[in-house]
Structures are given as structure tokens and as C-alpha cells.
N, CA, C and O atoms as a GROMACS GRO file, in nm:
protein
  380
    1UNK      N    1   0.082  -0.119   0.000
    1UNK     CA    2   0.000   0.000   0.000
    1UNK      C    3   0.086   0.125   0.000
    1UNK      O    4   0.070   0.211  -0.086
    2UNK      N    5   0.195   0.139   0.113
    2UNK     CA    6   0.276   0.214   0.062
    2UNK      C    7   0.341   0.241  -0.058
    2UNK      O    8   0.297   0.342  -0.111
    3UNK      N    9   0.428   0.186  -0.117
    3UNK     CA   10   0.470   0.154  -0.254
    3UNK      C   11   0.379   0.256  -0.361
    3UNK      O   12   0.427   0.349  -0.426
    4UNK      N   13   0.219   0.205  -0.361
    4UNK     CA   14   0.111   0.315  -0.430
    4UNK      C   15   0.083   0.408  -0.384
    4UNK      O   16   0.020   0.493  -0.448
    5UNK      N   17   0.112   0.422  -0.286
    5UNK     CA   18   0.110   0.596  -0.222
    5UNK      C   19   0.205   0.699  -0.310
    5UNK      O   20   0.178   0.792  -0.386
    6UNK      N   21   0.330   0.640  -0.264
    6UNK     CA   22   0.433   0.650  -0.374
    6UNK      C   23   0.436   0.680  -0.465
    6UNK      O   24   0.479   0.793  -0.486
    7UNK      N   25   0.391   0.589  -0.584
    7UNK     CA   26   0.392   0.610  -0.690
    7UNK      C   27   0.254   0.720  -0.717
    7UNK      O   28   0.270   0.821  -0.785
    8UNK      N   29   0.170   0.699  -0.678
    8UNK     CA   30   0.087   0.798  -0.690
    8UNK      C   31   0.166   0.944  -0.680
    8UNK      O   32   0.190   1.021  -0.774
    9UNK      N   33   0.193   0.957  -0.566
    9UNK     CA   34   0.272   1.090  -0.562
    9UNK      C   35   0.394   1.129  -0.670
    9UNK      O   36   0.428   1.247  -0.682
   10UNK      N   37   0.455   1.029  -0.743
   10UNK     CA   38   0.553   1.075  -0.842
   10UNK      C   39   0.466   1.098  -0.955
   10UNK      O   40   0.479   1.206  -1.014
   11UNK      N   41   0.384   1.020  -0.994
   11UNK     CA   42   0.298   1.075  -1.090
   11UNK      C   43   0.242   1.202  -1.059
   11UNK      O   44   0.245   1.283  -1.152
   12UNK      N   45   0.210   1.226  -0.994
   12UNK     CA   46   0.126   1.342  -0.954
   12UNK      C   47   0.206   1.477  -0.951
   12UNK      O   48   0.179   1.593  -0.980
   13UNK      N   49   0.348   1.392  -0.890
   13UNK     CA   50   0.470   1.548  -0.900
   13UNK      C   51   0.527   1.551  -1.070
   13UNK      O   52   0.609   1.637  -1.102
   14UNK      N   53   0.482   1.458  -1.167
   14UNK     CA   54   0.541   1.444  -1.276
   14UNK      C   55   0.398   1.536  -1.340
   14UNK      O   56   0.409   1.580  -1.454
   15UNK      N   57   0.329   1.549  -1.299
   15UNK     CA   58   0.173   1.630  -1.368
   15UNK      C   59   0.199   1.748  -1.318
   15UNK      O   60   0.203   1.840  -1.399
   16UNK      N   61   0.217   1.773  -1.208
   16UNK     CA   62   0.209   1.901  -1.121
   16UNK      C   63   0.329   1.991  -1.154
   16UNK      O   64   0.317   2.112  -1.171
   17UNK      N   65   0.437   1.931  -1.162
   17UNK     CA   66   0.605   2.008  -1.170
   17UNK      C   67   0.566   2.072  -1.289
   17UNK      O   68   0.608   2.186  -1.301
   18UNK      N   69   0.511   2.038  -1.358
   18UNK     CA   70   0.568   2.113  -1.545
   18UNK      C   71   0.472   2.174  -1.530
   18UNK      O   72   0.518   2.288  -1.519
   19UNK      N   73   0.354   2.184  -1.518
   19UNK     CA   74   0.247   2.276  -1.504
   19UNK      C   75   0.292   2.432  -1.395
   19UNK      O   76   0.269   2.550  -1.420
   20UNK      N   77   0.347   2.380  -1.297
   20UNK     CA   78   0.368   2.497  -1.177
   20UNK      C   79   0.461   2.528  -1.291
   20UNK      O   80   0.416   2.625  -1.352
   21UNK      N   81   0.548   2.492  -1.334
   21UNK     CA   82   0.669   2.542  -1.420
   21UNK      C   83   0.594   2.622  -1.529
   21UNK      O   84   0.599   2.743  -1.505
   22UNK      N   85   0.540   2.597  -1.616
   22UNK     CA   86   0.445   2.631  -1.731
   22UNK      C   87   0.385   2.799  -1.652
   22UNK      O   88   0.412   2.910  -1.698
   23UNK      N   89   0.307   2.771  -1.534
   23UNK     CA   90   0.234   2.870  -1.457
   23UNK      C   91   0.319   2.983  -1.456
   23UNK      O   92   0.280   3.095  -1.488
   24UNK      N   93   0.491   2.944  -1.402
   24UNK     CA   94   0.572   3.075  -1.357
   24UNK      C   95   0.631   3.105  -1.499
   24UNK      O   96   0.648   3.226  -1.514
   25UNK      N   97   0.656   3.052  -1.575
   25UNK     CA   98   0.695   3.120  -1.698
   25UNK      C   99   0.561   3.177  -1.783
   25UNK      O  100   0.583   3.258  -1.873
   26UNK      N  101   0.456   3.146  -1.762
   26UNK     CA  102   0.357   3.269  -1.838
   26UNK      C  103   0.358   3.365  -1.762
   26UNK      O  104   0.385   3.471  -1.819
   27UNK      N  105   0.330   3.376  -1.609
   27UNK     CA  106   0.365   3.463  -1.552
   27UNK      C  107   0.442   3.554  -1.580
   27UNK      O  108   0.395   3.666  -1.598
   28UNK      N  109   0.609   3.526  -1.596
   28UNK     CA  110   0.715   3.628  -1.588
   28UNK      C  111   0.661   3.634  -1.759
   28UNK      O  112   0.549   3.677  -1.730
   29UNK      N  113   0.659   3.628  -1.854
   29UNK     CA  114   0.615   3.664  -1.990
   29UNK      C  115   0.511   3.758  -1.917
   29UNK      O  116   0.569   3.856  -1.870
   30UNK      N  117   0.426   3.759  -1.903
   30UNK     CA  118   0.285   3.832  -1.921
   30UNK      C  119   0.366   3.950  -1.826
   30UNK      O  120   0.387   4.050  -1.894
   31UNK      N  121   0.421   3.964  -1.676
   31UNK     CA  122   0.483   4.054  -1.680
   31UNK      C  123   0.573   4.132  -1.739
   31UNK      O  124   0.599   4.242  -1.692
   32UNK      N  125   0.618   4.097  -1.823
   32UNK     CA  126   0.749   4.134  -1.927
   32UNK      C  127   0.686   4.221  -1.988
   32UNK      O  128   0.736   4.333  -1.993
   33UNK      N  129   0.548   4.192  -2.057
   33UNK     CA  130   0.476   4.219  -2.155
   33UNK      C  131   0.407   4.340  -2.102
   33UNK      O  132   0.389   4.427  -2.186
   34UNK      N  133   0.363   4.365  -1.974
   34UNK     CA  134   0.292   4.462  -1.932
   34UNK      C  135   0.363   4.548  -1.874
   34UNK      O  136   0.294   4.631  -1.814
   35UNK      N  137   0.543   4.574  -1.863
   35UNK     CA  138   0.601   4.645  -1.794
   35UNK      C  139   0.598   4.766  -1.849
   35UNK      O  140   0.597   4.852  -1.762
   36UNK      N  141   0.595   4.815  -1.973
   36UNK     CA  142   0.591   4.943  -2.066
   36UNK      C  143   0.449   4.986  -2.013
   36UNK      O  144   0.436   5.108  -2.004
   37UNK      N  145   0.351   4.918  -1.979
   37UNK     CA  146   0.256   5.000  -1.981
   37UNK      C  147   0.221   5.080  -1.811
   37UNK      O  148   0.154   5.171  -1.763
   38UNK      N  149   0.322   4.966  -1.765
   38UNK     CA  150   0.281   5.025  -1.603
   38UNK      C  151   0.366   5.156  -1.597
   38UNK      O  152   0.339   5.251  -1.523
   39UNK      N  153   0.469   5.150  -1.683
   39UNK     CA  154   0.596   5.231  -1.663
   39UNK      C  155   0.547   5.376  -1.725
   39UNK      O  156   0.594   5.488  -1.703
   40UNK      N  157   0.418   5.332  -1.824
   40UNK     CA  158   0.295   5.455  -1.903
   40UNK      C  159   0.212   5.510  -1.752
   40UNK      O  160   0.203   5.615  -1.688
   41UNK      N  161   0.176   5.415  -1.746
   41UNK     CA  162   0.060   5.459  -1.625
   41UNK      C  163   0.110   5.526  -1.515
   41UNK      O  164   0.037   5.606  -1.457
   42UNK      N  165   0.224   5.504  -1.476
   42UNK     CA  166   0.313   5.555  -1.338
   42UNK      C  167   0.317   5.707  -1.390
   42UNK      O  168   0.281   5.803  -1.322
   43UNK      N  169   0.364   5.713  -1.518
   43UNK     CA  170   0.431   5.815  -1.593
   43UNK      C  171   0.328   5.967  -1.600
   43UNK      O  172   0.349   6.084  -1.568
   44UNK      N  173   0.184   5.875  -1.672
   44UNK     CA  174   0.028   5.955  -1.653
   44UNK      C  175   0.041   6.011  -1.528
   44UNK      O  176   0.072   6.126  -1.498
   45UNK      N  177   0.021   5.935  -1.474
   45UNK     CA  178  -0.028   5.963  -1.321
   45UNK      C  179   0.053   6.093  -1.230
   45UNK      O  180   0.008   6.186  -1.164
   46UNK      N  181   0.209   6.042  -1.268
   46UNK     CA  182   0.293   6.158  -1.232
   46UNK      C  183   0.271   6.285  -1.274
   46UNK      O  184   0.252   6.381  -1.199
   47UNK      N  185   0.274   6.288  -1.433
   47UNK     CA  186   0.214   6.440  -1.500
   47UNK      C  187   0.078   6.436  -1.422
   47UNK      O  188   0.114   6.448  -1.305
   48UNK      N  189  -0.014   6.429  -1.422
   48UNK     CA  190  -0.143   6.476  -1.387
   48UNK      C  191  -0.137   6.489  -1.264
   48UNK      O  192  -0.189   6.597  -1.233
   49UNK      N  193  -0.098   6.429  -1.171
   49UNK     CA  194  -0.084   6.475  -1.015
   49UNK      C  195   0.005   6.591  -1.000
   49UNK      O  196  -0.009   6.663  -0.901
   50UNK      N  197   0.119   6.624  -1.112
   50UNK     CA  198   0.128   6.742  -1.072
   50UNK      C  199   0.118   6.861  -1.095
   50UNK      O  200   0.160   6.965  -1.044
   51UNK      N  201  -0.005   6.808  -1.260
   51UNK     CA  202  -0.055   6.893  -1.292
   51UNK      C  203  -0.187   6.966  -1.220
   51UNK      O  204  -0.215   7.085  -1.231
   52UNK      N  205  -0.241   6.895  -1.166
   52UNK     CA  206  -0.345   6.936  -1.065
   52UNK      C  207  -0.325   6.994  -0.940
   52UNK      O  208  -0.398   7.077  -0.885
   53UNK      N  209  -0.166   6.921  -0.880
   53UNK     CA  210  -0.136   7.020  -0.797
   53UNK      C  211  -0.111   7.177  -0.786
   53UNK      O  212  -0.116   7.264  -0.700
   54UNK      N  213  -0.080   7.165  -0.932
   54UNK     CA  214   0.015   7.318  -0.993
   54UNK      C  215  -0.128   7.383  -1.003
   54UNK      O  216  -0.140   7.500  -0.964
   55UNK      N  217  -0.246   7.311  -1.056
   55UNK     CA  218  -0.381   7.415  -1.058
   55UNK      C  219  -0.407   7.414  -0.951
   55UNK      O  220  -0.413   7.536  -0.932
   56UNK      N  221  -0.431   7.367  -0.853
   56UNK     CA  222  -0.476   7.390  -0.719
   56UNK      C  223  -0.393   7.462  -0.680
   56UNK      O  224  -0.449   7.571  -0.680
   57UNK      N  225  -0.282   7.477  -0.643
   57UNK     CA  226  -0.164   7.585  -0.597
   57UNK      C  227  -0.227   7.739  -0.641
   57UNK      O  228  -0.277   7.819  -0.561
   58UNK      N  229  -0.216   7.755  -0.751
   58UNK     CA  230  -0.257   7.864  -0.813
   58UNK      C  231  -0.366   7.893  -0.761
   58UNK      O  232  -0.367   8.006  -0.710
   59UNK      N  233  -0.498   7.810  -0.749
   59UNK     CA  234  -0.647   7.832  -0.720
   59UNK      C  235  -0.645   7.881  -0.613
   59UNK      O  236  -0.702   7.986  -0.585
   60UNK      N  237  -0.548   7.779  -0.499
   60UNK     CA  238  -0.546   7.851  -0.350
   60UNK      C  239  -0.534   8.017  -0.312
   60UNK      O  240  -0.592   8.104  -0.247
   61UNK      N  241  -0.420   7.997  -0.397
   61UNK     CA  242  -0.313   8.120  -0.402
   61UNK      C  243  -0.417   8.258  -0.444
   61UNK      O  244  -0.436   8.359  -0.376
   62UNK      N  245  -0.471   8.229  -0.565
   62UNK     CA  246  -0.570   8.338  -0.622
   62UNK      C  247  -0.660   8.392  -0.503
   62UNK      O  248  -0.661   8.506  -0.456
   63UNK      N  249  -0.755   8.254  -0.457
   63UNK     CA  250  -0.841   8.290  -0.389
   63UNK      C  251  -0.783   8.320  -0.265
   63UNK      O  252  -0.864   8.384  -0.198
   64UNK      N  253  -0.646   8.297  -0.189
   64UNK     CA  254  -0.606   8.378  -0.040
   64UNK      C  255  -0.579   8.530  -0.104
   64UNK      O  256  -0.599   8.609  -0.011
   65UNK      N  257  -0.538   8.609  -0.237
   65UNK     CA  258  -0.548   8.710  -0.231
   65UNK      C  259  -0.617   8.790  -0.304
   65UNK      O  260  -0.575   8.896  -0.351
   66UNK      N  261  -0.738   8.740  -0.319
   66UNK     CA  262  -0.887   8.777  -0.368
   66UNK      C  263  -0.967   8.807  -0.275
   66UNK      O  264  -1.069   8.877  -0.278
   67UNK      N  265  -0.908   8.740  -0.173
   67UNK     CA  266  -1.080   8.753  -0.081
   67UNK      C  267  -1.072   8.877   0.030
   67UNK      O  268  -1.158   8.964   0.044
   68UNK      N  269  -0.938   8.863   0.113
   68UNK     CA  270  -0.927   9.012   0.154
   68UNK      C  271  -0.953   9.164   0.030
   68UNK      O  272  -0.940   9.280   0.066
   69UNK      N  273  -0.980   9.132  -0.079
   69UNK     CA  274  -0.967   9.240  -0.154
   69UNK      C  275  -1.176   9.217  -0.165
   69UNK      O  276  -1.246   9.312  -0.198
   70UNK      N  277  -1.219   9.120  -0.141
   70UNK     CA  278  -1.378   9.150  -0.177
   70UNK      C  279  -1.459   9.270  -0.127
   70UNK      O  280  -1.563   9.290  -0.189
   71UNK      N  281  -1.431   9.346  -0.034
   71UNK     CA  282  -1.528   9.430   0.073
   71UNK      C  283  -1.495   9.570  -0.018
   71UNK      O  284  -1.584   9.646  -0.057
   72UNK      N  285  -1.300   9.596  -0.055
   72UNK     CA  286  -1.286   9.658  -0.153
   72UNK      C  287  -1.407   9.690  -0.273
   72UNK      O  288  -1.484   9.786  -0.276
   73UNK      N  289  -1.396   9.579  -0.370
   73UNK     CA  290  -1.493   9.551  -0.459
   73UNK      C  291  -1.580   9.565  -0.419
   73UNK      O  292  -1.635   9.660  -0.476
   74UNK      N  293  -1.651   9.516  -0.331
   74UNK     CA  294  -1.823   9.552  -0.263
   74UNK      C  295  -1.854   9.690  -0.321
   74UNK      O  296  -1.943   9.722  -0.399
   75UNK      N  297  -1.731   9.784  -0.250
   75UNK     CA  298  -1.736   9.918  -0.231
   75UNK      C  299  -1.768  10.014  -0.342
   75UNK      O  300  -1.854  10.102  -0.355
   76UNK      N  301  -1.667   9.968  -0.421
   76UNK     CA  302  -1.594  10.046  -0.535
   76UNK      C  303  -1.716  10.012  -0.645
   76UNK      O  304  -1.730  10.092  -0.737
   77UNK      N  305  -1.802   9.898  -0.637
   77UNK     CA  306  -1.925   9.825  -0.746
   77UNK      C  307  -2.045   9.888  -0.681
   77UNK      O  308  -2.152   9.884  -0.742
   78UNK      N  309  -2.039   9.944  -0.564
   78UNK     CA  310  -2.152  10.032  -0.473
   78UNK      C  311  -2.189  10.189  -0.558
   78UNK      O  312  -2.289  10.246  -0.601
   79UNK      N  313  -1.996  10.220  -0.546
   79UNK     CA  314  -2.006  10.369  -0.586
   79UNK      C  315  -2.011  10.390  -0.708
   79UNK      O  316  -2.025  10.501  -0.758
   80UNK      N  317  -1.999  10.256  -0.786
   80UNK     CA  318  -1.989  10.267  -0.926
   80UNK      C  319  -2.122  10.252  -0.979
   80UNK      O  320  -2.143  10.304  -1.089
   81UNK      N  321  -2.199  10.202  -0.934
   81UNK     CA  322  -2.383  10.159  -0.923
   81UNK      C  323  -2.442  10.303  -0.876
   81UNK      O  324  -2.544  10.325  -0.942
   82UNK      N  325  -2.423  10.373  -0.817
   82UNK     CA  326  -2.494  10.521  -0.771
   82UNK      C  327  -2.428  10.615  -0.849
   82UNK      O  328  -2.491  10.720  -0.855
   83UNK      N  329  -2.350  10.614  -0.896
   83UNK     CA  330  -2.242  10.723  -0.994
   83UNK      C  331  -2.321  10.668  -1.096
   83UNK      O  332  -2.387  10.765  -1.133
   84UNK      N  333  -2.359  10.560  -1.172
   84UNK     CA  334  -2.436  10.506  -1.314
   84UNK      C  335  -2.603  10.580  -1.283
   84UNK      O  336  -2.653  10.664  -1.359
   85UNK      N  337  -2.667  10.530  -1.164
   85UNK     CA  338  -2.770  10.590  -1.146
   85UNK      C  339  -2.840  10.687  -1.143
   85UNK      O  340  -2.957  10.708  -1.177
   86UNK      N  341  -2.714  10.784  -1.074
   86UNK     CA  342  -2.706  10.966  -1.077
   86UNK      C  343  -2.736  11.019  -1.207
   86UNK      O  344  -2.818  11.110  -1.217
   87UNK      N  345  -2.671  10.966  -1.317
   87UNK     CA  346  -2.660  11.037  -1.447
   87UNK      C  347  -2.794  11.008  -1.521
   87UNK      O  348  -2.876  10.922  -1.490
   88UNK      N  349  -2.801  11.108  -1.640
   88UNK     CA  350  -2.960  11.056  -1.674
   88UNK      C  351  -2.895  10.998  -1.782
   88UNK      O  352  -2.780  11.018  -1.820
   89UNK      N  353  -3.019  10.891  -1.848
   89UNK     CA  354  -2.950  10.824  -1.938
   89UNK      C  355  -2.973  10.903  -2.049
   89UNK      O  356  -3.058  10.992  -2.037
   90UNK      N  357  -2.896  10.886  -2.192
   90UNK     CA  358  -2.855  10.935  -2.245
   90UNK      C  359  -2.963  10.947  -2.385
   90UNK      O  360  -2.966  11.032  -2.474
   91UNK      N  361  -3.047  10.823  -2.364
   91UNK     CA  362  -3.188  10.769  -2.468
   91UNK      C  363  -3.313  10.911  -2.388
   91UNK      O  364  -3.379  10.997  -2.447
   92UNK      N  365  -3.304  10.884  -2.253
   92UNK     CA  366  -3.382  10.968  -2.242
   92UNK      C  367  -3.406  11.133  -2.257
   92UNK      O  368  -3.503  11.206  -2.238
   93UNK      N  369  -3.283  11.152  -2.296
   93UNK     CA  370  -3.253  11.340  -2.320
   93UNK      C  371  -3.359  11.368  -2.480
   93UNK      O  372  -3.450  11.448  -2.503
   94UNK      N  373  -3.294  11.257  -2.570
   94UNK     CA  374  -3.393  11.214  -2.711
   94UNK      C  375  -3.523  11.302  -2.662
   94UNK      O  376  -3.524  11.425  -2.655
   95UNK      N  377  -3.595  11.244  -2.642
   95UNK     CA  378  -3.740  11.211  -2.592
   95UNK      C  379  -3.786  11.355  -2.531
   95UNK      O  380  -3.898  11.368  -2.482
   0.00000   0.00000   0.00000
């Protein structure tokens, strides 16, 4: 009974060996094959992350020295709205 244990198992490592073997060489192929593209994708990813950073930088930047200047603008779009209003318009002199 032992003996067929045995042999069972060499058969089985004679089925199994070339296959696991077969398994790691498609493996390293199929990685081989996909290394250009990861080396693309890393590459994407780098430009666009720091292209978005570089717009966000800017965006921040704009809006920290925009917004102390809004009450300014409030002001200046106040006096510029009653200075337009004051005057008569210019259709109505026509008439």
C-alpha cells in the first residue's frame, strides 16, 4: 500500500512540476509584456498629479489674495452703481 502511495505521488509530482513550471513562466512573460505599460501609467499619473497640484496651488493662491480684496470691490461696485444711477440716461434726453 505504501509503494502506491508513492507512486501515486511521483505521478502526480510528474503532472504538477511542469504545469507549476508552465504557470511561472507565463507569468514572468505576461509581466514582461505589461512592464511598458505600467511604466505609461506611473508616468500619466505623475504628470497629472502634478498637474493638478500646480492648478490647485494657483487656485489657492488666487483665492487667499482675492478675498481680503472683496469688501474693496463691494465698495468700489456700490459707488460705481450710484455714480451710473445719478446720471440721466442718455436715450432719455432724445425724448
Amino acid at each position: 500500500m505504501f509503494v502506491l502511495l508513492i507512486l501515486c505521488l511521483l505521478v502526480g509530482s510528474l503532472i504538477l512540476v511542469p504545469l507549476l513550471i508552465l504557470g511561472l513562466v507565463l507569468r514572468l512573460a505576461l509581466g514582461l509584456v505589461l512592464i511598458p505599460f505600467k511604466v505609461a501609467g506611473l508616468a500619466i499619473r505623475l504628470v497629472l498629479g502634478l498637474a493638478f497640484g500646480v492648478v490647485g496651488l494657483v487656485l489657492a493662491g488666487t483665492a487667499v489674495l482675492l478675498i481680503p480684496l472683496l469688501p474693496i470691490l463691494f465698495l468700489a461696485g456700490g459707488v460705481w452703481l450710484i455714480v451710473r444711477l445719478s446720471r440721466p440716461h442718455p436715450a432719455a434726453r432724445l425724448a
